[in-house]
N, C-alpha and C positions, 0 to 999 in steps of 0.2 A: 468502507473505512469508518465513517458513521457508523454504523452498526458494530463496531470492534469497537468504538468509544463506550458506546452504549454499554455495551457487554462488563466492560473492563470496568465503568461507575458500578455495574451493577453487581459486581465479583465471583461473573457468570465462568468461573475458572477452567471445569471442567468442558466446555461450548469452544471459549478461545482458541486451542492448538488449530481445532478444524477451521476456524475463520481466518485464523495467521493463513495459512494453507492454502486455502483457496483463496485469498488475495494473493499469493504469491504468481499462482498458477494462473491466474489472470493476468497478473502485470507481465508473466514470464511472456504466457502470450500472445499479449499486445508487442511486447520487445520483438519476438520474435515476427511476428506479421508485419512489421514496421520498420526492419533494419535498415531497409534504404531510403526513408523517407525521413525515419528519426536524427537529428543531429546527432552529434557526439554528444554533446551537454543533456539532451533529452536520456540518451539510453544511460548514463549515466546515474540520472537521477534516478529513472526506473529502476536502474542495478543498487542504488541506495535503498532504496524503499523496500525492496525484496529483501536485501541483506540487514536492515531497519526489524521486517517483519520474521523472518530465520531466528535474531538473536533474540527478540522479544516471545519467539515459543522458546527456543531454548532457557532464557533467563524464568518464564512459567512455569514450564513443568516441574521442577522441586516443589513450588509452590501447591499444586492442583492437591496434594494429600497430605502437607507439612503447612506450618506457620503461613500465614496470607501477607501479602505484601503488604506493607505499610502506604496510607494515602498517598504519602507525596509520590513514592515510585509511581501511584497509578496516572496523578496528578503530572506527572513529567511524561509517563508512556502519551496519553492522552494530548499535550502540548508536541511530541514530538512528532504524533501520528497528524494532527492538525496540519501543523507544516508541510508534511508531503500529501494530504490532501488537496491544501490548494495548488501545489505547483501543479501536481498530476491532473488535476481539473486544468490548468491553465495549458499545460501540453495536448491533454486529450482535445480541447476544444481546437487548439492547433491543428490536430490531428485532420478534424472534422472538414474544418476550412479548407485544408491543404487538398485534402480529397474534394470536395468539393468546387473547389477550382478545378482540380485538374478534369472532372467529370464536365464541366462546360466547357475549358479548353475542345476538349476532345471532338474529331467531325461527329 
């Protein structure tokens, strides 16, 4: 997601649809690897950040051959994509522990 910030200061336009993309297909999935382990609240948020990353290629592509977005739009992408950067760090870490416990649980 860092790297989609990156891209986006950098009005790397034509690069973004592929990066929306494959965040998605990552976040898809972790969703799906995790369905019984993820809260309600977690898949949730994952389901935001996917549907977050969907409409932000969709709102791009006009853009990629026509008029460039204007700063603040990119200056708001980038604030909103922040946002679910740290929850998703703050779940994945979750993630990590959860397993991890259970892996010493375990005989």
């Amino acid at each position: 997601m860092n790297e989609i910030k990156t891209l986006q200061r950098k009005a790397a336009w034509e690069i973004l649809p592929y990066r929306y993309s494959d965040l998605r297909k990552a976040l898809i999935t972790v969703s799906s690897a995790n369905e019984t382990t993820l809260t309600e609240d977690q898949q949730e948020r994952l389901q935001q950040t996917i549907t977050l990353l969907s409409n932000m290629e969709r709102t791009l592509e006009p853009h990629i051959d026509g008029p460039k977005p204007e700063p603040e739009v990119v200056a708001h992408w980038n604030s909103t994509v922040s946002d679910h950067i740290d929850d998703l760090q703050k779940m994945l870490v979750r993630i990590k522990v959860d397993l991890q416990r259970c892996s010493y649980d375990s005989p």
